[in-house]
LUMNU-333324 format. One record per residue: residue in three letters; x, y, z of N, C-alpha, C, O, CB in turn. Coordinates in steps of 0.001 Angstrom, whole numbers, plus 500000, padded with zeros to 6 digits. Atoms other than C-alpha are relative to their C-alpha. Glycine has a CB too. Layout:
BEGIN
ALAXYZXYZXYZXYZXYZ...
END
This chain:
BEGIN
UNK499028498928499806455970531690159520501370499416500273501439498608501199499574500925501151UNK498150499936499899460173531432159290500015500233501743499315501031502366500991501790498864UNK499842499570498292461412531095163322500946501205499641501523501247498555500867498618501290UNK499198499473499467463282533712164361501609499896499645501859498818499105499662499691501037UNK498448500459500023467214533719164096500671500103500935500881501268501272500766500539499208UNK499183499507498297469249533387167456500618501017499697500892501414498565501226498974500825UNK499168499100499954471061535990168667500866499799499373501087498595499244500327500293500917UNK498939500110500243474061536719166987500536499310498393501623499178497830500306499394501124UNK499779500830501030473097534806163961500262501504498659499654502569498762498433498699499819UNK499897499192501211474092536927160700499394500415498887498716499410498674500617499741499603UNK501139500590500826472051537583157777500437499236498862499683498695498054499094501044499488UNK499576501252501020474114535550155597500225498695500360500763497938499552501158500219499383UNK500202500536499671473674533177157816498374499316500060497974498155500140500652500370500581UNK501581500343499291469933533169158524499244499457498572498415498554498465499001501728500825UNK500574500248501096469367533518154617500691499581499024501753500169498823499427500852499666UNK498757500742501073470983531406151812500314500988498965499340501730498840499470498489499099UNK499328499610500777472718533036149376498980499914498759498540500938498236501255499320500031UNK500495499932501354470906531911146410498554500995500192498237501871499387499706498304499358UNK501068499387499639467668533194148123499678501927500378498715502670500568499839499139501085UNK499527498714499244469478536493149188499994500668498809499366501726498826501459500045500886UNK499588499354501172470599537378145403498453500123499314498178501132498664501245499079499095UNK501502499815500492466411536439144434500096501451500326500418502405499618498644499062500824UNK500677498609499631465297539174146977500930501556499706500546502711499525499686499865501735UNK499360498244500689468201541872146051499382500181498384499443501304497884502278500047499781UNK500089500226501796467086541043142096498746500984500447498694502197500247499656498003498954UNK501597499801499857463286541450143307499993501831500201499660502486499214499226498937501676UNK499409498803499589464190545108145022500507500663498709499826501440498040501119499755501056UNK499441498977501044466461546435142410498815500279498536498896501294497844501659499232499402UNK500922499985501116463511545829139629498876501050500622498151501842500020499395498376499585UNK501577499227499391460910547409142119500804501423499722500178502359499225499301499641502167UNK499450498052499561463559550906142587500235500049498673500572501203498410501703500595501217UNK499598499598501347464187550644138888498801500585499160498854501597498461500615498775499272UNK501328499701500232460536550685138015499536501037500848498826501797500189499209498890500132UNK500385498636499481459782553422140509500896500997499121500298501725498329500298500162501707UNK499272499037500267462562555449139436499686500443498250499702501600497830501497499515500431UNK500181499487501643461798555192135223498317500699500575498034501897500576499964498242498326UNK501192499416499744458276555666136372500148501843500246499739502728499495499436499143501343UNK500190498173499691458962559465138244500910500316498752500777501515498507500787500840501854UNK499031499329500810461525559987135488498836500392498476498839501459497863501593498759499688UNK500741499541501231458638559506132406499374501075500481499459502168499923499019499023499337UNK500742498648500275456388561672133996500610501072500636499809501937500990498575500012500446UNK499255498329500247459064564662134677500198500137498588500310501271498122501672500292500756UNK499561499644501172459764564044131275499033499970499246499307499907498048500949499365499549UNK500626499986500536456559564064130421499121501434500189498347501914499361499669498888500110UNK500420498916499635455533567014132029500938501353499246500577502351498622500019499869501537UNK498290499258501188458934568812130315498913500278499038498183501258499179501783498560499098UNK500612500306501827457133568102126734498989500724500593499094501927500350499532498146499080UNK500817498996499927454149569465128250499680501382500003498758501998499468499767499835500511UNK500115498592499692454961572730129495500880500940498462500991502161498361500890500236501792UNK499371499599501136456823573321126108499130500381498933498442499560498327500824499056499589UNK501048500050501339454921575097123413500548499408498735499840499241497741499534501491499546UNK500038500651501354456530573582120839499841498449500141500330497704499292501342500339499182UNK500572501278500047455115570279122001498437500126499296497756499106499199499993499399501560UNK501308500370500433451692571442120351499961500414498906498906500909498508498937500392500670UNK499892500280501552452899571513116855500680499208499961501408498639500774500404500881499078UNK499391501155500235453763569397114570500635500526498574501109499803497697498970498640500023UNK499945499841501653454370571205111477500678501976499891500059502600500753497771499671499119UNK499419498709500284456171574993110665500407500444498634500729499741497676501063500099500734UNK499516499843501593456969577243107822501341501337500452501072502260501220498267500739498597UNK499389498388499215459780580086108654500684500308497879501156499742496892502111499681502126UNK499533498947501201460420582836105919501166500633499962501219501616500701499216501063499882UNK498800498993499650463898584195105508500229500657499106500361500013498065501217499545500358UNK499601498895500244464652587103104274501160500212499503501995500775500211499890500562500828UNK498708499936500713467463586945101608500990500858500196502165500613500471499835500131498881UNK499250498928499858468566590100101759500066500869501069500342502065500979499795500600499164UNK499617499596498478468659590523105773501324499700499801501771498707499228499281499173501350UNK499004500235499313471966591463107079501410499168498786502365498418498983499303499046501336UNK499196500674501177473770590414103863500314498931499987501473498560500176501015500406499716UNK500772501839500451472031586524103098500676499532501447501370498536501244500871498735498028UNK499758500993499674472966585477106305499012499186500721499323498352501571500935500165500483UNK500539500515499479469853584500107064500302498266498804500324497106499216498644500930500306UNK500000501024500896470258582018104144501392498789500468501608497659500029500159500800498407UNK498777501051500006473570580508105576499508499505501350500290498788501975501789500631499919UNK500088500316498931471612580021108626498713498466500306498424497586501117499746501436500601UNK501152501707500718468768577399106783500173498874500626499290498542501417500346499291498326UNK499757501004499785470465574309107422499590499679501460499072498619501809501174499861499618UNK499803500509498355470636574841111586498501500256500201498091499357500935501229501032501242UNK501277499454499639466833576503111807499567498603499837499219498047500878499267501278499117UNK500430500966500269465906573275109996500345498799501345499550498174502047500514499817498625UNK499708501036498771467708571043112563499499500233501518499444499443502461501519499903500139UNK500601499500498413466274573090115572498659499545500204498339498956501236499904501700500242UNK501091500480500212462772572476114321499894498706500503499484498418501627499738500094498815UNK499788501573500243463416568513113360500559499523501655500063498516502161501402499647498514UNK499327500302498283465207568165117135498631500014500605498437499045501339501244501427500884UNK501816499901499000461359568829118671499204499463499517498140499490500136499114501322500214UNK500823501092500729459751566435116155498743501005499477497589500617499658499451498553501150UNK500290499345501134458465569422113832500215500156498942500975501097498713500021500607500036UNK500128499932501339458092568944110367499899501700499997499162502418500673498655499042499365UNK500104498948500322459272572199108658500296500595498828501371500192498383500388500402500669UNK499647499451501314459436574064105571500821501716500404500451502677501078498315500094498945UNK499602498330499929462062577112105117499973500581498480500378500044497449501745500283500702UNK500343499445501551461199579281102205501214501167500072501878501560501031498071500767499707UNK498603498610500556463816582144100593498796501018499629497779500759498986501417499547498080UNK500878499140500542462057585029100156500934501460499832501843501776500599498620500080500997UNK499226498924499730463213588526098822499720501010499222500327501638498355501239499759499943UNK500647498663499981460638590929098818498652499942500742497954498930500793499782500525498539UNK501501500067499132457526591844100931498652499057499670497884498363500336499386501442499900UNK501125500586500624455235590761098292500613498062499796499740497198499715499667501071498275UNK499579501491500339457144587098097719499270499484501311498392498621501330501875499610499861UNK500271500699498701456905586888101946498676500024500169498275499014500748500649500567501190UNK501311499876499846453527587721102015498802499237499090497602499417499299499900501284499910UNK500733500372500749452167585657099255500502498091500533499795497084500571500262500813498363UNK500017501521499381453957582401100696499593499793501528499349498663501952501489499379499883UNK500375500337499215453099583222103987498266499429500354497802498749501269500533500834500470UNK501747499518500552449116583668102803499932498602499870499263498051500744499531501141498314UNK499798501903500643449614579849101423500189499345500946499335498465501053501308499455498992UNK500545501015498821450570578178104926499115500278500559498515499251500877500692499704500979UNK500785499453499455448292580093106458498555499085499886497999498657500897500081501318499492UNK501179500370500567445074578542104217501030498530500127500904498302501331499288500836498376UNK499438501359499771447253575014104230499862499505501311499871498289501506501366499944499692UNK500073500101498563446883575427108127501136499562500845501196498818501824499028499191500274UNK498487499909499398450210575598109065499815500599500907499056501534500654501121500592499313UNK500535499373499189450058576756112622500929500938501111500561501665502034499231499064500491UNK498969499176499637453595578114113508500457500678499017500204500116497951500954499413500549UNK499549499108501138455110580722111263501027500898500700500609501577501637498743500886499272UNK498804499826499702458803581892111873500464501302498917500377501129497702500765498559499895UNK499708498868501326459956585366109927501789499776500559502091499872501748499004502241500163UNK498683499697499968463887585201109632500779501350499358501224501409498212500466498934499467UNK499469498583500672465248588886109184500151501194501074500715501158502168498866500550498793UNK500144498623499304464798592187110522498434500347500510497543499528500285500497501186498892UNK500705499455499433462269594240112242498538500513498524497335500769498576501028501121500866UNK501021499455501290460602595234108600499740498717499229498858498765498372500770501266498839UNK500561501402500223460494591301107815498997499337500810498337498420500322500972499167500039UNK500954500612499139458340590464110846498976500723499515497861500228499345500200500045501519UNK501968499032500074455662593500109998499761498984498960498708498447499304499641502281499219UNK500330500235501396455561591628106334499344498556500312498575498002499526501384500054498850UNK500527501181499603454832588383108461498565500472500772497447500134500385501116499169500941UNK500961499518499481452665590041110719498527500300499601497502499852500115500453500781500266UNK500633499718500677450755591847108170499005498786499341497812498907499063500765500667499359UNK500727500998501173449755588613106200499763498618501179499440497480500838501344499519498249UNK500773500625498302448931586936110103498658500145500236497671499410500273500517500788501390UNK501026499718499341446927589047111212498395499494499983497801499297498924500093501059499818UNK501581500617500194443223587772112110499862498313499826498774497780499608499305500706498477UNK500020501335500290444472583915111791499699499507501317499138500028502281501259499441499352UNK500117501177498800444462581340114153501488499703499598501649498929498654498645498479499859UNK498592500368500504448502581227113884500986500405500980500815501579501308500359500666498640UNK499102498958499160451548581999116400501108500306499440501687499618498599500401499592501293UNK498620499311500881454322583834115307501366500133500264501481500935501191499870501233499798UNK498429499555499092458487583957116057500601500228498982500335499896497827500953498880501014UNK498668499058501055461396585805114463501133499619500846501384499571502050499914502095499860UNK498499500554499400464849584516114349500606501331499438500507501636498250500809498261499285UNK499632499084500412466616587724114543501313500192499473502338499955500112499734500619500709UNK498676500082500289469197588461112030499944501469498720500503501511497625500473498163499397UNK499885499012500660468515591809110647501405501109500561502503500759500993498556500539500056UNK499034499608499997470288594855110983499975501292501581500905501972502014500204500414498414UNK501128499466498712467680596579114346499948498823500893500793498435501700498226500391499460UNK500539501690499331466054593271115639499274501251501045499445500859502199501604498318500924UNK500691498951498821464180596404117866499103498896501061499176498586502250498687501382499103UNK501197500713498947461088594154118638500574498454500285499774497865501012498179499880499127UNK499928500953499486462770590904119116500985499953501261501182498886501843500194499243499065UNK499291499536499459465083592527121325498588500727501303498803500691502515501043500853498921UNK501288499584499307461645593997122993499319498482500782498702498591501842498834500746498667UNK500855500743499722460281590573123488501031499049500655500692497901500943499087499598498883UNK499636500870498681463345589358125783500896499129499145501824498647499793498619499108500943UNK499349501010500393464858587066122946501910500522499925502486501582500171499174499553498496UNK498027499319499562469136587123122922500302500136498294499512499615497508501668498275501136UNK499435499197500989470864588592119880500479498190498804500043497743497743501666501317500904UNK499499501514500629472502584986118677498625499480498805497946498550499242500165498570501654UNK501577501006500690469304583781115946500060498992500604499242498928501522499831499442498321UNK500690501035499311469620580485117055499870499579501236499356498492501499500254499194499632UNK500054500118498595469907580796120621498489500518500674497879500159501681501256500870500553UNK501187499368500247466827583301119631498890498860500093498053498767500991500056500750498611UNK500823501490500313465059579722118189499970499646501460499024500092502109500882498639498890UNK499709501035499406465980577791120691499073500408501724498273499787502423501847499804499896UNK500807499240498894464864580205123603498401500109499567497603499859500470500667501606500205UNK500976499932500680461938580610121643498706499126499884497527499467499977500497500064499129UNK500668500852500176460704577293121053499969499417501690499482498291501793500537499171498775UNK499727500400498561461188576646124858499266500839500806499032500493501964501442500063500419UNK500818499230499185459252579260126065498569500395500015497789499468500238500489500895500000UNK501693499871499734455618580955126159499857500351498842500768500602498052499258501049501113UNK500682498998500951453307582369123789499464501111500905499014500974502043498758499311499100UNK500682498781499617452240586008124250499422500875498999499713501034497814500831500747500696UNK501132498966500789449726588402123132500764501061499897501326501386500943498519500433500767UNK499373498915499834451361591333122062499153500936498859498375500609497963501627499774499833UNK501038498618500497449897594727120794500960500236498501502169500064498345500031501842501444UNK499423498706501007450479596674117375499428501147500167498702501684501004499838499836498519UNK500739498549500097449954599677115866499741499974498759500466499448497914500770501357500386UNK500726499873501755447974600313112668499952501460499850499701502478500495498133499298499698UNK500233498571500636448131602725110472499117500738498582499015499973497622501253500279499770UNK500955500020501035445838604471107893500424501664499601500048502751500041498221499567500548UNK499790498579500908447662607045105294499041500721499508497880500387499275500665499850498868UNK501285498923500666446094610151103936499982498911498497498847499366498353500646502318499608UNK500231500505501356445942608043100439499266498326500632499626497331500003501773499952498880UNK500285500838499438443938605321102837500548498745499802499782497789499686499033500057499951UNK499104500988499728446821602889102841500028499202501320500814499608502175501128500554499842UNK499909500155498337446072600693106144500866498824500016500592497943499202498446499710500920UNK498980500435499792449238598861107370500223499808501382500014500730502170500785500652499428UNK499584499819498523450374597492110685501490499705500035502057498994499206499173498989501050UNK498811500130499798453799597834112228500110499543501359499068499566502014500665501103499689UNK499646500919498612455522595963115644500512501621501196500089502097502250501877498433499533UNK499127498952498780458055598969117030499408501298499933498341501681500414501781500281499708UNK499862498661499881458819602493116126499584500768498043500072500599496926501884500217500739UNK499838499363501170457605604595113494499427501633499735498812502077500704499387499064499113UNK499575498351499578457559608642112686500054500613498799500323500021497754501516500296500790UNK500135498997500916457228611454110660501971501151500059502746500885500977498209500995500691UNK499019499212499766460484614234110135501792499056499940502055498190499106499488500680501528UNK499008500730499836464120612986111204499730498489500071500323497881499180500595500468501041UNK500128501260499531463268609740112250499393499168498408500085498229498014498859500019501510UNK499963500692501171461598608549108757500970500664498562500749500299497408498464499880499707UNK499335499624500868464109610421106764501462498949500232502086498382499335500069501611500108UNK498966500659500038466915608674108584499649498160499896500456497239499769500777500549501279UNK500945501853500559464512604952108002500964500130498608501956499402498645497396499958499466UNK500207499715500857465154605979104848501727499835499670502069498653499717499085501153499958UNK498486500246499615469317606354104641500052498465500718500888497907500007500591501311501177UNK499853501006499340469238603167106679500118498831499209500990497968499102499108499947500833UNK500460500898501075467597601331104194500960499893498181501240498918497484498335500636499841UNK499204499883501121469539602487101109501784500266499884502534499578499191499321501033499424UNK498297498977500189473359604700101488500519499096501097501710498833501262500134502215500505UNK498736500811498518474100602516104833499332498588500293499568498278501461499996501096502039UNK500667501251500207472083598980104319501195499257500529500965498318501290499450499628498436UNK499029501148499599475413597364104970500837499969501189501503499047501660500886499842499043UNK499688499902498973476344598972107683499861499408501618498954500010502193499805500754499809UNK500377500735498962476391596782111073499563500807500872499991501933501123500883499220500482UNK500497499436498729474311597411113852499352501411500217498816502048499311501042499974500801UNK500060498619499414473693600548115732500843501390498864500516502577498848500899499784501674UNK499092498516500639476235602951113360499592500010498896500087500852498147501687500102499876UNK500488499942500889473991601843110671499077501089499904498975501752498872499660498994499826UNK500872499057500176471217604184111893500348501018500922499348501545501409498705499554500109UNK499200499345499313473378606285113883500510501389498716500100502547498640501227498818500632UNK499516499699501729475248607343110135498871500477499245498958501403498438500537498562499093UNK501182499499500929471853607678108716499248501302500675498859502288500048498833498709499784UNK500461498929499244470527609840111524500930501566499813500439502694499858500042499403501532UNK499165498827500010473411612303111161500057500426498351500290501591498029501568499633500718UNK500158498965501289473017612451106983498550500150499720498258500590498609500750499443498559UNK501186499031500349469293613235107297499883501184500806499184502103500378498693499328500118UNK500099498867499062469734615674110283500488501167498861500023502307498883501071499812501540UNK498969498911501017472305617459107081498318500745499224497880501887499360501547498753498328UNK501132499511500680468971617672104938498603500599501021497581501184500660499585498727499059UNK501984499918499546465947618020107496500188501335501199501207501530501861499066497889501163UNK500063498854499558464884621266109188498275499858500926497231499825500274500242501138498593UNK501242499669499346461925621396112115498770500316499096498954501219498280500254501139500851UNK500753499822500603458540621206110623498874500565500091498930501035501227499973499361499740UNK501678499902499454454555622202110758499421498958500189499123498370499150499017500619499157UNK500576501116499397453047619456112686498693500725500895498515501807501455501217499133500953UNK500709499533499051450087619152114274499112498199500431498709497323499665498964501552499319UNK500337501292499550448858616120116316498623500110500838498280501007501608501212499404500862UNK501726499942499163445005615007117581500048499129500806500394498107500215498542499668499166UNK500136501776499805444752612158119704497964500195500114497234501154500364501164499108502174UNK501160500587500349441349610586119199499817499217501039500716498641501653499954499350498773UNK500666498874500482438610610853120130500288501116500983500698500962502133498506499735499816UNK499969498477499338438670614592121192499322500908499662498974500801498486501034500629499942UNK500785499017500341436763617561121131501097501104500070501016502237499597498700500147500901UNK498923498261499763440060619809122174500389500387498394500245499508497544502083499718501156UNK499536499051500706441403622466119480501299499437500036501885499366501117499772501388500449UNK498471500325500288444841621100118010500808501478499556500360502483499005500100498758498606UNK498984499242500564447587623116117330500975500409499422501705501039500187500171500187500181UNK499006499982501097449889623487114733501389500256501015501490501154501851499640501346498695UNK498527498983499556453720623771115888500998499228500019500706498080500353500086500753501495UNK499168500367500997457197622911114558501006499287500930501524499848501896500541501213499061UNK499624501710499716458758619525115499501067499422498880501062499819497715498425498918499829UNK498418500291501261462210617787113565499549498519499987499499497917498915502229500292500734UNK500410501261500497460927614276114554498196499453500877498089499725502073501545498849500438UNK501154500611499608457327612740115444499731498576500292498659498248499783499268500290499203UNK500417501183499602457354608947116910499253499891500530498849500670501395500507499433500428UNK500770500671499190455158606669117767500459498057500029500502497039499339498408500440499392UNK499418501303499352456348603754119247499354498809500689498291499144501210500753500381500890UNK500708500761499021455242600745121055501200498748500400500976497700501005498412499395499291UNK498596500727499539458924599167121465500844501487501103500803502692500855501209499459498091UNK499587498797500287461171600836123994501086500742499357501460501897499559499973500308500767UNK498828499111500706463995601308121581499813500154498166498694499844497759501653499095500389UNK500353500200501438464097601543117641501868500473499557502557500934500467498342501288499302UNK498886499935500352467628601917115584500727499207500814501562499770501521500371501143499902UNK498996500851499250469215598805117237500314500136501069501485499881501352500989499931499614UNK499649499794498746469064599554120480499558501360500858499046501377501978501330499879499916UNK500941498754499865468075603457120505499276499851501068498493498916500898499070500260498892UNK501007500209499120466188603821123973498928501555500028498820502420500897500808499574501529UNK500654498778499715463749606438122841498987500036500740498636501133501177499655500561499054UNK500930500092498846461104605258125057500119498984500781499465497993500454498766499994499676UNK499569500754499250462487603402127818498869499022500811498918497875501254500785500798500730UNK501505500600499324458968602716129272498950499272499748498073498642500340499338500688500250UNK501498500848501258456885601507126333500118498338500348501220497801500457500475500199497588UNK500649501456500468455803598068126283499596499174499615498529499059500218499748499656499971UNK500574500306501589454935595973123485498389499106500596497630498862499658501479498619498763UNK501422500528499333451538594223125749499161500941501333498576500515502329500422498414500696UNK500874499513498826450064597099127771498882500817499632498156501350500472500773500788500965UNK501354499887500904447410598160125029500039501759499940499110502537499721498288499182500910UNK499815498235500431449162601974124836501247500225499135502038499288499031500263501102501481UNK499026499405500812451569603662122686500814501168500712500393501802501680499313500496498773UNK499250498703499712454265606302123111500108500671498979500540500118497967501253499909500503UNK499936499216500581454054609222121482501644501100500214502014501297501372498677500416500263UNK498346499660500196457709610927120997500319501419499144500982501367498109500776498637499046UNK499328498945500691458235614514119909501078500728500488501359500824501682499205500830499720UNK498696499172499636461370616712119611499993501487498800500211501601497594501638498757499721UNK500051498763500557461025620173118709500915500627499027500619501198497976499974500690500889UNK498922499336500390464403621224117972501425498840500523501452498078501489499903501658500776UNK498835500541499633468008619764117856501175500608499823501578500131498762500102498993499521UNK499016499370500471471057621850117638501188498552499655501177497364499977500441501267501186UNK499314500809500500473986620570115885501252499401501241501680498247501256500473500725498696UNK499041500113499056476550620799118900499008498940501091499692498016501532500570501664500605UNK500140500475499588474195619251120813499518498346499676499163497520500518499695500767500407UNK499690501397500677474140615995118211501026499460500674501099498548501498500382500025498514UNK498592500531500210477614615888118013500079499424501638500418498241501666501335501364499444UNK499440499992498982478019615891121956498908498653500563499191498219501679500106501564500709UNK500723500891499575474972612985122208500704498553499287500435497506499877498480500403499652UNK499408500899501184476894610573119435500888498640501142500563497460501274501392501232498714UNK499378500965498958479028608654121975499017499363501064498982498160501322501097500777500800UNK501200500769499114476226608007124378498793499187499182498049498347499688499184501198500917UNK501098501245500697473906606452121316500944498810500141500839497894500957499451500228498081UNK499261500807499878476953604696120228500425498599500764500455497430500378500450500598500061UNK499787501292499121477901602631123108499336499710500867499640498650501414500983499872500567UNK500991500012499206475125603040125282498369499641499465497576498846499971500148501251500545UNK500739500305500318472556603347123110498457501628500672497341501876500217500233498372500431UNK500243498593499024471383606888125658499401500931499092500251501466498380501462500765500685UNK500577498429500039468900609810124466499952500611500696498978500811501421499047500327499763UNK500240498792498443469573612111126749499803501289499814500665502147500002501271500195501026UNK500379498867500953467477614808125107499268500573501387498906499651502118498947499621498352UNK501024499532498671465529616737128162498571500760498995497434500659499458501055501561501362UNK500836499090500715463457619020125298499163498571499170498385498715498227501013501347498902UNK500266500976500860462731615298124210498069499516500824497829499257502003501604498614500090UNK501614499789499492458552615055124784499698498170500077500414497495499337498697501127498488UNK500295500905500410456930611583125320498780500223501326498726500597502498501137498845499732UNK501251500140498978453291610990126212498981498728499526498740498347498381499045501561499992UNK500888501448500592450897607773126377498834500383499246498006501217499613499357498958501254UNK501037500017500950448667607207123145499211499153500151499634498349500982500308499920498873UNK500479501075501054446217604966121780499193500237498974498532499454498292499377499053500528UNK500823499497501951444706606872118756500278501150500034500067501943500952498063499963499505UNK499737498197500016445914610063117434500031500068498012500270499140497239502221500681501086UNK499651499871501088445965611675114048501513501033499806501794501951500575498741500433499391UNK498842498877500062449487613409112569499618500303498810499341499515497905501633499658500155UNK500192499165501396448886615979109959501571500844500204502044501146501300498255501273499957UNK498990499564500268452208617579108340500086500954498893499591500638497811500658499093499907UNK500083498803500757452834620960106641501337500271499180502162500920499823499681501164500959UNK500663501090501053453812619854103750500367498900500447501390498631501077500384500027498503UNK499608500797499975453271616939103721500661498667499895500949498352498740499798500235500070UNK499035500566499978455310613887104897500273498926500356499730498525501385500503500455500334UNK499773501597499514456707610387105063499573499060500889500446498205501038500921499840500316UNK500198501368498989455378607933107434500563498698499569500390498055498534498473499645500207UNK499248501346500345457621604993108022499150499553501383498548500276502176502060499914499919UNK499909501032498992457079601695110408500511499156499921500580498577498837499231499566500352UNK498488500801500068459662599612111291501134500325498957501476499387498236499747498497499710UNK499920499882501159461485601243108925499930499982498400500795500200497552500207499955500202UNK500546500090501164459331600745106055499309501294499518498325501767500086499161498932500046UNK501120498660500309458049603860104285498448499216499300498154498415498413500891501361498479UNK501447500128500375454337603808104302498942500485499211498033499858498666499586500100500702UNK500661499296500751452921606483102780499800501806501139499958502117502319498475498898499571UNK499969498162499303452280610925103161499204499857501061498680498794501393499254501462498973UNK500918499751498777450436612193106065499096500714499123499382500980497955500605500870501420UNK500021500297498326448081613018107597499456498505499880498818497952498984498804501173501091UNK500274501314499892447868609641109125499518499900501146499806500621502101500976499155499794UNK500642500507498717445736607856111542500744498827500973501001497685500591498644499427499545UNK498944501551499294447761605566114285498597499723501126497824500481501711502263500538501232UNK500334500929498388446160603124116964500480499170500541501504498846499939499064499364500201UNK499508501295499080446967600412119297498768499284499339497688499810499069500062500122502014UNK500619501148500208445516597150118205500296499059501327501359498443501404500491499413498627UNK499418500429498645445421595704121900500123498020499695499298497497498947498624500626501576UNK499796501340499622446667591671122545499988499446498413499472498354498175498763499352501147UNK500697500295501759446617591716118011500393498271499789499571497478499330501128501256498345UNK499027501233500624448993588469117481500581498988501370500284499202502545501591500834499062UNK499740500961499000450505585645119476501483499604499730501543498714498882498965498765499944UNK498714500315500346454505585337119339500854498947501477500506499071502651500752501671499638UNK499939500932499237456401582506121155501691500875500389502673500939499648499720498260499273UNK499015499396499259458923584507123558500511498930501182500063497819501466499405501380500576UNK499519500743499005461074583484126343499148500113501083498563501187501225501269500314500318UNK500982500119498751458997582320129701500674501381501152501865501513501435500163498037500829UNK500128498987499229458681585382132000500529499605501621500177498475501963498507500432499843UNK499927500490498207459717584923135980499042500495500514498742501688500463501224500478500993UNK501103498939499251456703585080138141500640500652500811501683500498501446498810499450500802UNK499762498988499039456284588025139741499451499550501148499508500235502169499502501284499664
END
C-alpha cells in the first residue's frame, strides 16, 4: 500500500503528473463508456416504441386526381419520409378506384405489410376496401378535399406532418361500416354516408364544385341540392327487431361513424371511429331561412345547430326509400336503397398519432 501524504501535502504533489493525466484518461473512458452505453439503449428503446421500426418495406397509393394532382407533387417528400426510417418504398399514381384497388390487391399477395392511401376520404375506402381481411396496417396522407376520417383519427391537416405523425405513433383498430344495396352491392365505407340531401349534395361535391377548396366545397354543394331535393318517404329498421317500422318524411338520412363529414361538418360530435356503434342522423325538415341563417356557423365554425336535427346510436339498421334512392359513403355513390348498414367492430389497423394515457 502507497503511505499516506502529510498534512498539507497537495495532490499534485502527492501524485506525479504523468501518473495523474493516466488516471484522468482511465476515468474519462469509463464516463464515456457509461454515457454511450445509457445513450444506445434510450436510443434503442426510441426505435422500439416506434411502429415504423417493424417494417421494412411500404407501398402508398396516390390519388392523381385528389385536390388537383397535388398529391403527385407531393411523391418526392413521402418517398424521403419513408427512406429517413430505413423503409424501402414504392409510390404508385393511381387514378381510379379500380387502378387503386388492383395495385393495392398486388402488394397485398407480394406481402407488403404497410399500405399508405394518398388522397381523400373516398381514396382510403378504395384502400380499405381491397385491405380488408389481410394481415396489413393502413395510413392516409391527407390531401383530399374532406380528409373527414383522417381528421377523426387525430392526424394534422399538413400531409406530411400527417406522415410523419403517423409513422411515429400507434396502430389502432378502428371500426367501419358495411353496406349491402338493394341490387346486393356490399361495400365498406370509413365516415359519413346517407340517403336524401346529404348524398345528393356527395354528389355536387364530386362533379359542379370538385375544385372547390375545403369546407365551401360541400357547403356550395349542400345549398345546390337543397334547390332540387324535397323531404322524402323513409322508413328505417334497426336490426334485429321485432318492432313495426314506420314510414315518415325525412330531407337527409346519415349514418356516420366519424364525428364530422364535409370537411369539418360536426354532424355527430359524439361518434367515434373505435367504439363498435354508429350514429344514425335524421332531419325531417329544413326551411330555407333557416339554411341561409346556419351558413356562417358551417362556414367558419363548421356548427349544426339544427335542434329538429335527430341522432341515435346504431349498429345494424335497414333504410328503405319511397322512391327509391342514392346511397353514398364517403362520398362515393353506392347504389339505390333499401340498404342494409352495420358496424364492422375493430375491422382494420391504421397507424395514428399515440393517444395520452388517460
Amino acid at each position: 500500500m502507497g503511505s499516506i501524504p502529510p498534512a498539507g501535502t497537495t495532490l499534485s504533489t502527492a501524485i506525479s503528473l504523468p501518473r495523474f493525466y493516466r488516471l484522468t484518461g482511465l476515468l474519462l473512458q469509463v464516463d464515456y463508456a457509461r454515457l454511450r452505453a445509457v445513450s444506445m439503449t434510450k436510443c434503442s428503446q426510441c426505435s422500439e416504441s416506434s411502429p415504423a421500426n417493424r417494417f421494412t418495406r411500404a407501398a402508398v397509393f396516390a390519388n392523381i386526381r385528389s385536390d388537383r394532382g397535388k398529391s403527385r407533387r407531393l411523391a418526392a417528400k413521402i418517398r424521403d419520409e419513408f427512406l429517413a426510417r430505413g423503409i424501402a418504398v414504392e409510390v404508385m399514381e393511381t387514378a381510379s378506384a379500380e387502378e387503386l384497388d388492383f395495385h393495392a390487391r398486388q402488394q397485398i399477395q407480394a406481402g407488403t405489410p404497410l399500405l399508405f392511401a394518398v388522397g381523400g376520404d373516398g381514396t382510403c375506402q378504395g384502400l380499405v376496401n381491397a385491405a380488408y381481411g389481410h394481415d396489413v396496417v393502413l395510413g392516409i396522407i391527407p390531401t383530399g378535399g374532406g380528409n373527414d376520417f383522417a381528421q377523426a383519427l387525430g392526424l394534422p391537416k399538413d400531409p406530411i406532418a400527417a406522415l410523419r405523425s403517423a409513422l411515429a405513433g400507434e396502430s389502432r383498430a378502428i371500426d367501419l361500416v358495411k353496406v349491402c344495396t338493394g341490387a346486393g352491392h356490399v361495400r365498406l365505407y370509413l365516415g359519413g354516408g346517407g340517403i336524401g340531401l346529404d348524398a345528393a349534395a356527395a354528389q355536387h361535391a364530386a362533379s359542379s364544385f370538385k375544385n372547390w377548396p375545403g369546407r365551401w366545397r360541400y357547403i356550395a354543394s349542400a345549398i345546390r341540392a337543397y334547390i332540387g331535393c324535397a323531404p322524402g318517404r323513409i322508413r328505417i329498421t334497426q336490426l334485429p327487431s321485432e318492432e313495426e317500422s314506420v314510414w315518415e318524411l325525412a330531407i337527409l338520412a346519415s349514418v356516420v361513424n366519424t364525428p364530422t363529414l364535409g370537411a369539418g361538418i360536426r354532424i355527430a360530435p359524439a361518434a367515434k371511429i373505435d367504439d363498435g356503434e354508429l350514429n344514425l342522423v335524421l332531419l325531417g325538415d329544413l326551411q330555407l331561412g333557416r339554411l341561409l341563417r346556419l351558413l356562417p356557423q358551417l362556414a367558419l365554425r363548421g356548427t349544426l345547430n339544427l335542434p329538429s336535427l335527430r341522432t341515435t346510436n346504431v349498429r345494424k339498421l335497414r333504410i328503405e326509400a319511397d322512391p327509391p334512392s342514392m346511397f353514398h359513403g364517403d362520398g362515393e355513390l353506392l347504389g339505390l336503397t333499401p340498404v342494409e348498414i352495420e358496424v364492422v367492430p375493430r375491422a382494420v389497423e391504421f397507424l395514428a398519432p399515440k393517444r395520452l394515457e388517460r
